[in-house]
VOPAGU-2260 file (C-alpha; in pm, 1 decimal, decimal comma):
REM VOPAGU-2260
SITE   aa  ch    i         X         Y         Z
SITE  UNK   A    0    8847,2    3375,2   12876,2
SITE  UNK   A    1    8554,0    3189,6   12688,9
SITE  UNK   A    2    8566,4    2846,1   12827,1
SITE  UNK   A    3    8505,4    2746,9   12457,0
SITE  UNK   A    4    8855,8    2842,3   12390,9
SITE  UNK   A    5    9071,5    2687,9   12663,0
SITE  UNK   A    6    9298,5    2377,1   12480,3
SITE  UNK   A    7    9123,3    2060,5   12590,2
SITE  UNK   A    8    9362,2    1859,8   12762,6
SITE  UNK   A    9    9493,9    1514,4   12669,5
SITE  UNK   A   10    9735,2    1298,4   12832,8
SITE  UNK   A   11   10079,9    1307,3   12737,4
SITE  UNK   A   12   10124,1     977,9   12488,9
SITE  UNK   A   13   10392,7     880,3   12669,8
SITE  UNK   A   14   10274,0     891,5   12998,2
SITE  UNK   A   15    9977,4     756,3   12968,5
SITE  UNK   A   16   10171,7     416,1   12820,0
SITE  UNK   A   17   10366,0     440,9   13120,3
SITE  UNK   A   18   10037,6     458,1   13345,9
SITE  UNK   A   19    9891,2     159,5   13112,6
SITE  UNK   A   20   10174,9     -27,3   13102,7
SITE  UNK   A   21   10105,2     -96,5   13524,0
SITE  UNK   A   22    9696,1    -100,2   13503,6
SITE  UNK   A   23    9432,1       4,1   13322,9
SITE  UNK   A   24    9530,9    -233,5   12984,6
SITE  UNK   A   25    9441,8    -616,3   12906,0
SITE  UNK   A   26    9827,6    -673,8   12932,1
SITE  UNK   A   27    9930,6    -483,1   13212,2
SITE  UNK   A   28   10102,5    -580,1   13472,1
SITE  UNK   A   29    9846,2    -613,2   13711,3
SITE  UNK   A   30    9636,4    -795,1   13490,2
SITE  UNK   A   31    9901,8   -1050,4   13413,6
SITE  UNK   A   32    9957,3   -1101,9   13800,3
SITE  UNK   A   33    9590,5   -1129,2   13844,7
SITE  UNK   A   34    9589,1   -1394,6   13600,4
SITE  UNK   A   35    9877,8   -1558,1   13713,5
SITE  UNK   A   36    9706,5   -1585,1   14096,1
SITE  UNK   A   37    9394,8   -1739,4   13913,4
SITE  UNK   A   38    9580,0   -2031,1   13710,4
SITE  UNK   A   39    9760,4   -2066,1   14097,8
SITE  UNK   A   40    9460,7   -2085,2   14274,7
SITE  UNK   A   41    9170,5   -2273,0   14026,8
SITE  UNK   A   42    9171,2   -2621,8   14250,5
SITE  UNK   A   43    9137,8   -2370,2   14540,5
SITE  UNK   A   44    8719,7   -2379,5   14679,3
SITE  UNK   A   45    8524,2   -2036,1   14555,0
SITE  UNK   A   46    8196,3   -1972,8   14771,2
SITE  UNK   A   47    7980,4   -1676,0   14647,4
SITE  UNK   A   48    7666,8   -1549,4   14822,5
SITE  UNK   A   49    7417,6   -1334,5   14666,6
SITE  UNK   A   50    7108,8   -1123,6   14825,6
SITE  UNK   A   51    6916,7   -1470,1   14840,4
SITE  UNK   A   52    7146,5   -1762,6   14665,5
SITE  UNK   A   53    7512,8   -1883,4   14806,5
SITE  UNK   A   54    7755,3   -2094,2   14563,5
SITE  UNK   A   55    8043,8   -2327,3   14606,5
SITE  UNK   A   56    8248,4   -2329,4   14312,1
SITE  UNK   A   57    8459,3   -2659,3   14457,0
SITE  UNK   A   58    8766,5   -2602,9   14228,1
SITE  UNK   A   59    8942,6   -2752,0   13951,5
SITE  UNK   A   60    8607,7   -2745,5   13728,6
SITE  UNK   A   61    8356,8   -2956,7   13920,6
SITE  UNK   A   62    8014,3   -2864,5   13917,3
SITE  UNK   A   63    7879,7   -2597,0   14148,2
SITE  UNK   A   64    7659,2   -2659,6   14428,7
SITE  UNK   A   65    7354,3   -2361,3   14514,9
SITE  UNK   A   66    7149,3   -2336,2   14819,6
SITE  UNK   A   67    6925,2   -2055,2   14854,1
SITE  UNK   A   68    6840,2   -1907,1   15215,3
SITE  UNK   A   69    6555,9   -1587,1   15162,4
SITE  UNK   A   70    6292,0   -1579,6   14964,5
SITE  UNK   A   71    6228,7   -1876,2   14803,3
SITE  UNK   A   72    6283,7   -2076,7   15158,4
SITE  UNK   A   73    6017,6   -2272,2   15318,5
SITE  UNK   A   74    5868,2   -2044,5   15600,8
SITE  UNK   A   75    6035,3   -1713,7   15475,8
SITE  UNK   A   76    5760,9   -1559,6   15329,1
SITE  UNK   A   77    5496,8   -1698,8   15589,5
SITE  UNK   A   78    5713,8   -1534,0   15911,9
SITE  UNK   A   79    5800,2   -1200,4   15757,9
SITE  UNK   A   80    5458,1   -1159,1   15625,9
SITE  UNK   A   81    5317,4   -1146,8   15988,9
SITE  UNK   A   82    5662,3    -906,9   16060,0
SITE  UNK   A   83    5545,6    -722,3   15779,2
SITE  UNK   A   84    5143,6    -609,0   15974,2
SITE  UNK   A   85    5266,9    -390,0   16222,0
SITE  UNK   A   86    5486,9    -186,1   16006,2
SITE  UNK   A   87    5208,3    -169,3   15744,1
SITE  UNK   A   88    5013,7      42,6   16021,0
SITE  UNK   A   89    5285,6     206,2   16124,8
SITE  UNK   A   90    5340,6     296,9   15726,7
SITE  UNK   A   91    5007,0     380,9   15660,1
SITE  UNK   A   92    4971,3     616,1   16027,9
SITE  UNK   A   93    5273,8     796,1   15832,4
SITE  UNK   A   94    5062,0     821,2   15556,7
SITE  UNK   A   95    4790,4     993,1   15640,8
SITE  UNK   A   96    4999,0    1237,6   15862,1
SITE  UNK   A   97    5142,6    1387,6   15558,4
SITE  UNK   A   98    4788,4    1385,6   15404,6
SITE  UNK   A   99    4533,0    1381,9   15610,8
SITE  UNK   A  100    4266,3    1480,5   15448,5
SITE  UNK   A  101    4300,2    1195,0   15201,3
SITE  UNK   A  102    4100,0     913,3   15317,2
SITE  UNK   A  103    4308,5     671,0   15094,7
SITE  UNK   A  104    4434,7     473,8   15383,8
SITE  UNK   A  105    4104,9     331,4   15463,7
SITE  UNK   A  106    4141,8     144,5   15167,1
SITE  UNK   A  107    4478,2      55,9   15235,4
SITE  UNK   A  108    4399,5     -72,6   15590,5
SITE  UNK   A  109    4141,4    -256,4   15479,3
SITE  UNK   A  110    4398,7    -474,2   15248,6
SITE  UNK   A  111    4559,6    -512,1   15537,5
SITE  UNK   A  112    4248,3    -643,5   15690,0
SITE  UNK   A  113    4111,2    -864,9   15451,7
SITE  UNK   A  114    4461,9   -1048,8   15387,9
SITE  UNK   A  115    4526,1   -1102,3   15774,0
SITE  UNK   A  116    4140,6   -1253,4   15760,4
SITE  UNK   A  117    4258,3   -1522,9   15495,0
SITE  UNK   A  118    4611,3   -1563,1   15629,8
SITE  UNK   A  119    4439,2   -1684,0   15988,5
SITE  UNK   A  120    4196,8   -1924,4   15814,5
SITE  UNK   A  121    4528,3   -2062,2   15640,4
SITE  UNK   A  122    4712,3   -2075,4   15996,3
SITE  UNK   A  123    4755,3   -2416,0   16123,6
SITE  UNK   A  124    4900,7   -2615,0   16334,0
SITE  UNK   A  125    4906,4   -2869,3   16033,6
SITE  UNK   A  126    5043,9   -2578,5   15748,2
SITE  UNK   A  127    5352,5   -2548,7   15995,6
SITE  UNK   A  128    5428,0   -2921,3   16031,8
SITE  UNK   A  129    5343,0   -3087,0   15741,1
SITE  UNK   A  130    5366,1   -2757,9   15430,2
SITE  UNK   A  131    5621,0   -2580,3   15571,7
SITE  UNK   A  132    5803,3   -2813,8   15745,6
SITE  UNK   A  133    6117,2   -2661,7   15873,8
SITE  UNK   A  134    6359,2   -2880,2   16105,8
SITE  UNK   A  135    6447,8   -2608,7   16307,8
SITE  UNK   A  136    6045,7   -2544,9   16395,9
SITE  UNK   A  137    6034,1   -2896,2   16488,1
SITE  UNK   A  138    5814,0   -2913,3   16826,3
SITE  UNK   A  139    5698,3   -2529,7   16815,2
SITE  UNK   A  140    5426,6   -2555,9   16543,5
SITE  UNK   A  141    5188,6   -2516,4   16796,6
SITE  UNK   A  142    5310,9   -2219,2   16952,8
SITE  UNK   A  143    5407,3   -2022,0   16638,5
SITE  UNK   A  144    5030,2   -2112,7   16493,0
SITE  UNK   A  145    4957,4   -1950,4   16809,0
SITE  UNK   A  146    5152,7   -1607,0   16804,7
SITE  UNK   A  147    5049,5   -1578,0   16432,7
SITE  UNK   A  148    4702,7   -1631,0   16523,3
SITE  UNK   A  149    4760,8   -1360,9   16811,8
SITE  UNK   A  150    4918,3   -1093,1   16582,6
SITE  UNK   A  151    4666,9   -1080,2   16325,8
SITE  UNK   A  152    4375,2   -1084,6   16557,6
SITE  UNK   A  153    4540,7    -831,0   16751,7
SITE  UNK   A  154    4620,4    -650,8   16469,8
SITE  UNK   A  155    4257,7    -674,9   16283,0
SITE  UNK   A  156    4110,6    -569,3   16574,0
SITE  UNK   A  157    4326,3    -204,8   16603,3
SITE  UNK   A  158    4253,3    -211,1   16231,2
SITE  UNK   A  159    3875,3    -222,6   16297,5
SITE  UNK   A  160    3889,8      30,9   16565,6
SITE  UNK   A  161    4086,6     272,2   16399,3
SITE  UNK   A  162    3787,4     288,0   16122,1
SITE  UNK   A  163    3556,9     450,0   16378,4
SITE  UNK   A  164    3819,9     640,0   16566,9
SITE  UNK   A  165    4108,9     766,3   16322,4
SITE  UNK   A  166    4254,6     945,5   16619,2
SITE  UNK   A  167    4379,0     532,1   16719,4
SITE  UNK   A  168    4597,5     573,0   16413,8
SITE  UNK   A  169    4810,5     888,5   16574,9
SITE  UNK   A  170    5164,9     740,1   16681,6
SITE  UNK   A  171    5132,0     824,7   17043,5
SITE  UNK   A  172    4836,6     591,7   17041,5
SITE  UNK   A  173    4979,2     353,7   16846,3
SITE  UNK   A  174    5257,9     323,6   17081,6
SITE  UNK   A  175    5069,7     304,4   17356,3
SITE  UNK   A  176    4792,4      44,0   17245,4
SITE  UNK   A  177    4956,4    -177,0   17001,3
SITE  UNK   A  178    5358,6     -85,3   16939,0
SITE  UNK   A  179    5447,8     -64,5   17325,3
SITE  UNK   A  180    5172,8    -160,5   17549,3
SITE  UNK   A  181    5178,4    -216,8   17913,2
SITE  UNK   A  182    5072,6    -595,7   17991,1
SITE  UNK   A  183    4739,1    -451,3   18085,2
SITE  UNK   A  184    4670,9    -312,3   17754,3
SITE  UNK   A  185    4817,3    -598,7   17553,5
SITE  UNK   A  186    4962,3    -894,4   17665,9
SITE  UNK   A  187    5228,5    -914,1   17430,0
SITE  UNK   A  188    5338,8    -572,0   17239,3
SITE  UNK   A  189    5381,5    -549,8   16828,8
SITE  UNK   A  190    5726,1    -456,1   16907,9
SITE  UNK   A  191    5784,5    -824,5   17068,1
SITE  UNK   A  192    5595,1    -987,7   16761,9
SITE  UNK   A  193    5816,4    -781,3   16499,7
SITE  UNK   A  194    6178,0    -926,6   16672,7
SITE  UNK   A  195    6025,8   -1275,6   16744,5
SITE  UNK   A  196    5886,9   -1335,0   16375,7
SITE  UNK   A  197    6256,6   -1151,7   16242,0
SITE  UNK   A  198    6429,4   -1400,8   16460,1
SITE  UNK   A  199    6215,3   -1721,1   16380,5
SITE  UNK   A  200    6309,8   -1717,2   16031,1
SITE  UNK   A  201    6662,7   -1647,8   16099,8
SITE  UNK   A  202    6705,9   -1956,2   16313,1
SITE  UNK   A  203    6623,6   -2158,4   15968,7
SITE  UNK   A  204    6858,4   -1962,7   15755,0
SITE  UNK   A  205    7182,3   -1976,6   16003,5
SITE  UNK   A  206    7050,7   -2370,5   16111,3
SITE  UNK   A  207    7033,4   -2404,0   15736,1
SITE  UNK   A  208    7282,3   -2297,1   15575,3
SITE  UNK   A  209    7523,4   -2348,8   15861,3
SITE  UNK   A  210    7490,7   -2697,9   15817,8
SITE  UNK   A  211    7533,6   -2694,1   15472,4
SITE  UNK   A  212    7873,6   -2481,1   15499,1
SITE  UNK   A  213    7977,7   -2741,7   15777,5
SITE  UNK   A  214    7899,7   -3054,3   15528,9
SITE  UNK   A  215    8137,9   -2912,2   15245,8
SITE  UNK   A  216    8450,6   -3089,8   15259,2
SITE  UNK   A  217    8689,8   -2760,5   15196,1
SITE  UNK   A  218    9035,5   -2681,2   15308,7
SITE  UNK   A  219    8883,0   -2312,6   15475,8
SITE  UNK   A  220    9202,2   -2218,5   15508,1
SITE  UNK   A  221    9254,6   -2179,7   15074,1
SITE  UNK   A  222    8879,9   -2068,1   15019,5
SITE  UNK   A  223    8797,1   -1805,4   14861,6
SITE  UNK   A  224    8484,3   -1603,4   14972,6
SITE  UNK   A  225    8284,6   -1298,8   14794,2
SITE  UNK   A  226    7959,8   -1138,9   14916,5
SITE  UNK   A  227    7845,5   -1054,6   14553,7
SITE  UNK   A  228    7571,6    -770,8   14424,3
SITE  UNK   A  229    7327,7    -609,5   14580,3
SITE  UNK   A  230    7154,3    -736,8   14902,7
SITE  UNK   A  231    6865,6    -579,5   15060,0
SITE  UNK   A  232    6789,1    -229,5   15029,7
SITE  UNK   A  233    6986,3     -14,5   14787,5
SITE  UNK   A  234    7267,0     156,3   15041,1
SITE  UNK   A  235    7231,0    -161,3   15285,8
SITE  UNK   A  236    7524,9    -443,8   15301,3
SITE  UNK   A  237    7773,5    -312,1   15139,9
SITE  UNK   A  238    8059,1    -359,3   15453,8
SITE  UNK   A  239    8157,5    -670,2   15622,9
SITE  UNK   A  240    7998,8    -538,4   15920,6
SITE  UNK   A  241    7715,3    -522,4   15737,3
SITE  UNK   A  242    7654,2    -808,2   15591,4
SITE  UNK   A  243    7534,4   -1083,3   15814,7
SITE  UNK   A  244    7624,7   -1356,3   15576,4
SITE  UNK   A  245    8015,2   -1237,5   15683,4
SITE  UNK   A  246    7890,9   -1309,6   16002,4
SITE  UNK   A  247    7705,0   -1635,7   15973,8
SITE  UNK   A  248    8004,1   -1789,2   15694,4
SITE  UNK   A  249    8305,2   -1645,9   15968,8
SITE  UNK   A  250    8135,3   -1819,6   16221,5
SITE  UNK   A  251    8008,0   -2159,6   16116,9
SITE  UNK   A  252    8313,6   -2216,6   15955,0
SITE  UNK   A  253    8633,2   -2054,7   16097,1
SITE  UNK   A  254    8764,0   -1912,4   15777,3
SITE  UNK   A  255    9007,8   -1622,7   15879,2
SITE  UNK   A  256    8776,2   -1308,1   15787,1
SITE  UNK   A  257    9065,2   -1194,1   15575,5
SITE  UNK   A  258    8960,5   -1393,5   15334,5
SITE  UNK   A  259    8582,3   -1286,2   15280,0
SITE  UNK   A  260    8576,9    -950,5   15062,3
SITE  UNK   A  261    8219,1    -755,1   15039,1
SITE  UNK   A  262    8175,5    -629,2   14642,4
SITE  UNK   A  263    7836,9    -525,0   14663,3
SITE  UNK   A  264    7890,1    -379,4   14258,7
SITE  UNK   A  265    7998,2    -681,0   14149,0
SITE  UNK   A  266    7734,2    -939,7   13890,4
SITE  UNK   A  267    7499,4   -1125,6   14117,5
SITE  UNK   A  268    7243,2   -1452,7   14060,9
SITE  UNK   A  269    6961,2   -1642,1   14138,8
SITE  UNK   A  270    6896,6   -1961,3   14231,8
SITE  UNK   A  271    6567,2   -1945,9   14065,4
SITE  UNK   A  272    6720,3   -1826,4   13730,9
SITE  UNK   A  273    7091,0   -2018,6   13679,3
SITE  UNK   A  274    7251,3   -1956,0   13379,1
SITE  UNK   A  275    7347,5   -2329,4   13163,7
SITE  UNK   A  276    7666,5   -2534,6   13280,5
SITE  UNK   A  277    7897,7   -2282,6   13030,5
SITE  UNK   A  278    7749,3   -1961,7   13190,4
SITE  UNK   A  279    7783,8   -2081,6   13560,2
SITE  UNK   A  280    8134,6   -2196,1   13428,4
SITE  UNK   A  281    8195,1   -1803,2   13293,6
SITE  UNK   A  282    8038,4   -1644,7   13627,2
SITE  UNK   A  283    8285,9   -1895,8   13845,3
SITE  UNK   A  284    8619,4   -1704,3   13671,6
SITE  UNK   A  285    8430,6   -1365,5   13658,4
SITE  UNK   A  286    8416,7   -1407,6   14051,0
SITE  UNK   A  287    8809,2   -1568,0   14062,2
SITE  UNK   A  288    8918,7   -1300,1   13893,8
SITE  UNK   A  289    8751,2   -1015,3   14068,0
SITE  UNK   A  290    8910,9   -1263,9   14409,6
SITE  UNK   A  291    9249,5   -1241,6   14297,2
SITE  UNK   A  292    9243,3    -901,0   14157,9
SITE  UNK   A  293    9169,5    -783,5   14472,8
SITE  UNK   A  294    9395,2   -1009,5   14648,3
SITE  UNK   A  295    9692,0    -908,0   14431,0
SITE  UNK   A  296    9748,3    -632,3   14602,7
SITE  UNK   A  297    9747,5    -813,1   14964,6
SITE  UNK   A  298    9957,0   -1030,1   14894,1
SITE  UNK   A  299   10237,0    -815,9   14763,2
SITE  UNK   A  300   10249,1    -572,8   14997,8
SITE  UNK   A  301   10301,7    -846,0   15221,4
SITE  UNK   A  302   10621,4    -880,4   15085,4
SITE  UNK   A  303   10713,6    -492,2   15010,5
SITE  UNK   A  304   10680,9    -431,7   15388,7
SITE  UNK   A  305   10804,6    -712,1   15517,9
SITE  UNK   A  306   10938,2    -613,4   15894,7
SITE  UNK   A  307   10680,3    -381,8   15956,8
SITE  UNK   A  308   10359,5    -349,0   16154,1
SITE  UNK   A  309   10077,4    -565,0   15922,4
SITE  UNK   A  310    9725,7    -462,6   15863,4
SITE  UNK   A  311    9534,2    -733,9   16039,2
SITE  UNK   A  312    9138,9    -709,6   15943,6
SITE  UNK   A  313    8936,0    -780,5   16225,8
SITE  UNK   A  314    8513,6    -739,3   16176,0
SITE  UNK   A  315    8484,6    -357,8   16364,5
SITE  UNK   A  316    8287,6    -408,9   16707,8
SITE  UNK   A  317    8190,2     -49,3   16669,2
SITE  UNK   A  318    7931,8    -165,3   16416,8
SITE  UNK   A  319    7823,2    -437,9   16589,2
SITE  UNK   A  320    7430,9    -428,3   16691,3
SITE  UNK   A  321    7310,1    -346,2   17083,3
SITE  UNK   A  322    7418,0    -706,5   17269,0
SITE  UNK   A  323    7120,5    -827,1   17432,4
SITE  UNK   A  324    7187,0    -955,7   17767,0
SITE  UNK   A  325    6896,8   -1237,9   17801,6
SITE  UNK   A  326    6549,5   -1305,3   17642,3
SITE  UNK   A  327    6385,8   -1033,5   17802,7
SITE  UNK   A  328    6651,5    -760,3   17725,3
SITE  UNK   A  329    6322,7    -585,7   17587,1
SITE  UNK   A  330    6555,1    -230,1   17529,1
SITE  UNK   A  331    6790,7    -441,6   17334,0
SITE  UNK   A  332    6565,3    -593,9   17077,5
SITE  UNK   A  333    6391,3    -267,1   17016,3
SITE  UNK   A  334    6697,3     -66,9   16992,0
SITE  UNK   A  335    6789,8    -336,5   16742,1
SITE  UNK   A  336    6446,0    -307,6   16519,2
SITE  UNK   A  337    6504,8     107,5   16522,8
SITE  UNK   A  338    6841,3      67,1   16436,1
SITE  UNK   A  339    6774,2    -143,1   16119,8
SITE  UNK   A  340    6509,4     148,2   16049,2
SITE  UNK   A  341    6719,0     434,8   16092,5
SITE  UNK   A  342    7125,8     287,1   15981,1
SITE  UNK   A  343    7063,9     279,4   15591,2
SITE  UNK   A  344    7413,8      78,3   15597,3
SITE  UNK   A  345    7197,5    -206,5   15774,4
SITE  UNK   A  346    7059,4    -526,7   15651,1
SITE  UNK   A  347    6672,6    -591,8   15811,4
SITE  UNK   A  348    6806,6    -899,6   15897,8
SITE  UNK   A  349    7042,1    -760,6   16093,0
SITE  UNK   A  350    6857,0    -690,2   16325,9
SITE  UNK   A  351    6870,9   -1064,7   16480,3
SITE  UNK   A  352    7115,5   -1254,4   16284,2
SITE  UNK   A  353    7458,3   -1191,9   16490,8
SITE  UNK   A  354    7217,0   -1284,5   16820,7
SITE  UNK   A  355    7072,6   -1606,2   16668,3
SITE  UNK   A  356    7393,3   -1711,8   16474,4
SITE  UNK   A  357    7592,1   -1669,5   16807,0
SITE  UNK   A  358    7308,2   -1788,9   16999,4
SITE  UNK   A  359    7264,4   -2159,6   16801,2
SITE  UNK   A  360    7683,7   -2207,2   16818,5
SITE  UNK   A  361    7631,0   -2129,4   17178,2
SITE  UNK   A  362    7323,5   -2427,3   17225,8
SITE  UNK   A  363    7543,2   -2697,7   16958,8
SITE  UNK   A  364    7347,3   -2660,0   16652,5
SITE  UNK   A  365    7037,7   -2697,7   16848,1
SITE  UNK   A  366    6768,1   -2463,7   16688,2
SITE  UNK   A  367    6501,0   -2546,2   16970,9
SITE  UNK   A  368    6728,2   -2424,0   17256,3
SITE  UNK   A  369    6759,0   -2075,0   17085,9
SITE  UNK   A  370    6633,0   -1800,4   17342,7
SITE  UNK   A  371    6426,5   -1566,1   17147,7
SITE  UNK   A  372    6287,9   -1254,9   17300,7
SITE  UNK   A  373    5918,2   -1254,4   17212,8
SITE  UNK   A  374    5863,3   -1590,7   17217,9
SITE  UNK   A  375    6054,7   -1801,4   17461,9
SITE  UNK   A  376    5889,2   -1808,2   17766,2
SITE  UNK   A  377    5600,0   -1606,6   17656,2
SITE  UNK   A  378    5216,4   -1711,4   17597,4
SITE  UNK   A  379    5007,0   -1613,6   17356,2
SITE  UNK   A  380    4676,6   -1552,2   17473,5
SITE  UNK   A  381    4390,2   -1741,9   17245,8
């Protein structure tokens, strides 16, 4: 039969007012109920956080309160900049295996180059004190002017050499010389510089923002918690697992996980960008609403199976990152950095944020008594 002639289906009218009448309408049912949880629940705290930007929306229509913790954060840029050198070699080594007759990543190494010249006239003891000025670096300028100053020598130099002997760019020599050295070759390996600088600027963001969840005066036990938009990479984030701000808000605060729902599809903002008092005012009931709607359905089948066995949501182990057993669980960290790689379900912060966020509640808010791998206990030769 021509598919031009088969009867193009249409819902039965009456069934499809039946369906409507339930969902699917502005006056259904389950958008009355989700309307009736909002009016029940709008002197009840609403905390949002974004890819870079959290929000308290305290209730009862006072006036938000934003704190950003990624990009536009003292330090953030400076740390994952230096992060950033290794894997540009490693990017551009993968370059010019797929094309190696090009000699287009000479030019891109030399970027490379030319920036980590500037960025170690810039490095100072003074830029980390006095310009960046983080609380939680307080008493280990000196040593992070030091590692930085390490890295991008270190890294210059392989640069350098690689421009009169490509064959330096191959991975297996990469790995051997610069990635993954013996202490002979290098003192301190790429690998240890990429989860130091990672976890660095993570002990600001968790000291940070941890403090700032702890100084809210909220009833945890009524708030109401969304992980909103996008964060990180496209396919990244998008599970409570793995989202570290689950995590670091779950933690600091002791709000029953429950009560934190990941919509990674849902409108996002930026700190940098805030709509006027109306619009923040319009974004705080789009997120309510897109709360209770999904609580609505919690809620009653709490009651419609009363007597039975309850789903009780509990953050899955399973997804958890490799534990690292000390500061020089060296197999830990780097299974942690390849994991972030290689998991497209992972945040690149992940890759230290459950360690450091665990690790600072462990030392009392302390950021100075954090153990990091790469860095405590280690000396960067000048």
């Amino acid at each position: 039969m021509n598919a031009s002639a088969v009867p193009r289906y249409e819902v039965d009218p009456a069934f499809g007012a039946l369906f409507s009448t339930f969902t699917n309408d502005p006056q259904s049912i389950g958008t009355e109920l989700t309307r009736a949880l909002m009016a029940a629940s709008q002197a009840d705290p609403m905390l949002v956080s974004t890819a870079s930007d959290i929000v308290l929306f305290p209730g009862a229509g006072a006036a938000p309160q934003v704190e950003s913790f990624r990009r536009s954060t003292r330090g953030f840029i400076e740390l994952t900049a230096v992060s950033h050198v290794p894997l540009s070699l490693a990017y551009v080594a993968r370059m010019r295996e797929l094309d190696p007759d090009s000699t287009a990543w000479r030019a891109r190494l030399q970027a490379v180059r030319t920036h980590a010249q500037s960025a170690r006239q810039a490095n100072s003891v003074a830029m980390w004190r006095d310009r960046v000025a983080l609380s939680a670096f307080g008493g280990l300028e000196q040593k992070i002017t030091d590692m930085v100053e390490y890295t991008l020598r270190v890294s210059s130099d392989c640069i350098e050499r690689s421009f009169d002997d490509p064959s330096l760019l191959e991975f297996e020599a990469l790995r051997a010389n610069y990635f993954d050295p013996t202490p002979e070759v290098l003192p301190v390996s790429m690998n240890d510089i990429m989860f130091a600088t990672f976890a660095l600027a993570y002990v600001d963001i968790a000291f940070r923002i941890g403090n700032w969840l702890r100084g809210q005066a909220l009833d945890w036990s009524r708030a109401m918690v969304l992980v909103s938009g996008r964060s990180g990479r496209p396919t990244a984030g998008s599970t409570w697992s793995s989202n570290n701000m689950c995590h670091l808000v779950w933690r600091t605060t002791g709000l029953a996980p429950e009560r934190l729902y990941v919509a990674p599809h849902a409108p996002g903002f930026s700190a940098q960008n805030l709509p006027d008092a109306a619009g923040m005012s319009e974004l705080e009931q789009t997120y309510r609403r897109l709360w209770c709607h999904t609580r609505a359905s919690v809620e009653v089948s709490r009651r419609m199976f009363d007597g039975y066995t309850p789903y009780e949501f509990t953050p899955n182990p399973l997804d958890a990152m490799p534990p690292i057993a000390g500061v020089g669980d060296r197999a830990a960290c780097i299974a942690r950095l390849r994991r972030i790689m290689e998991d497209p379900q992972q945040l690149l912060s992940n890759c230290v944020a459950d360690y450091v966020i665990d690790e600072l509640r462990r030392c009392g808010n302390r950021p100075e008594l954090v153990p990091i791998p790469g860095f405590t206990n280690v000396e960067f030769p000048k």
